[in-house]
N, C-alpha and C positions, 0 to 999 in steps of 0.2 A: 682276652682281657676282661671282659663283662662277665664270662664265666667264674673268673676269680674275685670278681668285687658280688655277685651274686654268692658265692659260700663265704665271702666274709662279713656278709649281710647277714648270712642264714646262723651262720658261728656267733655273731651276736645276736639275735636275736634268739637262741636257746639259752646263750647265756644268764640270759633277762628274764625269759620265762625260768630258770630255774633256780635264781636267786630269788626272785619275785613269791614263788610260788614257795619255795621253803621257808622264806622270812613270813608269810603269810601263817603256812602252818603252824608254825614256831610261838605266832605270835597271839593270834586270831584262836585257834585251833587246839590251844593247849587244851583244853579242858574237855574236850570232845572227847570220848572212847572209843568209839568208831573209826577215827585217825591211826590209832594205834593199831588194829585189824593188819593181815597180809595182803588182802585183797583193795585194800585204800588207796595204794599207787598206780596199782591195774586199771581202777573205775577211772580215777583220775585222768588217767595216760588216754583212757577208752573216749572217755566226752571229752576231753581235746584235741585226739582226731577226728571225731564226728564234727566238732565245730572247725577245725580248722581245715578240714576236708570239702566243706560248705563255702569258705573262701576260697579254696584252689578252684570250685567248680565257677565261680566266678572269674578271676584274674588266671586271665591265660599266661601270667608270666610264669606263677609258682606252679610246681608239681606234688605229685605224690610223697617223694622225698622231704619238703617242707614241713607237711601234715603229721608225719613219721618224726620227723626232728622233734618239731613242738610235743608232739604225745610224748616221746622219750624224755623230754626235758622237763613237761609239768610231773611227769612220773616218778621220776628220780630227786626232781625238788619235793614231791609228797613224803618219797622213802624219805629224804636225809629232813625235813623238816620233823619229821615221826620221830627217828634218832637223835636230834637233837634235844626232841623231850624227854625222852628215854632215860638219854642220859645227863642230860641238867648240864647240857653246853650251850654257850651263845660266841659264835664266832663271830668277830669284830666286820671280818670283810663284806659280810652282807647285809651289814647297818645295824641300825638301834635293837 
């Protein structure tokens, strides 16, 4: 049971980091050129497993898996925030 409330912990909190982190790009970010790069969701994805790698080595509860999630999640929130500028979309669901 704890197993299941532990991945539905972990399932929301990527979801967060990666609404978070595309509304950020989207918003913050527009104007940056750099963003737009291929290698901009990689670095991204890169120093949010280093950081959140630094907290697994802390809290013996989370693992490697976690570290991995959130890198995927800041990653893929960098790609689609990128895309969103790209293409001059603002999707209602991840706010303002």
């Amino acid at each position: 049971m704890s197993s299941l409330l532990f991945s539905l912990a972990l399932l929301v909190a990527a979801f967060a980091l990666h609404s978070t982190t595309r509304r950020f790009v989207r918003t913050r970010l527009r104007y940056v050129d750099a963003i737009q790069k291929s290698l901009a969701p990689v670095v991204a994805g890169g120093v949010a497993f280093l950081a959140a790698g630094a907290v697994v080595a802390i809290v013996p509860v989370l693992g490697i898996g976690t570290a991995l999630s959130a890198a995927f999640a800041v990653g893929s929130g960098v790609a689609a925030g990128a895309r969103d500028i790209r293409q001059g979309t603002s999707p209602i669901v991840y706010g303002p």
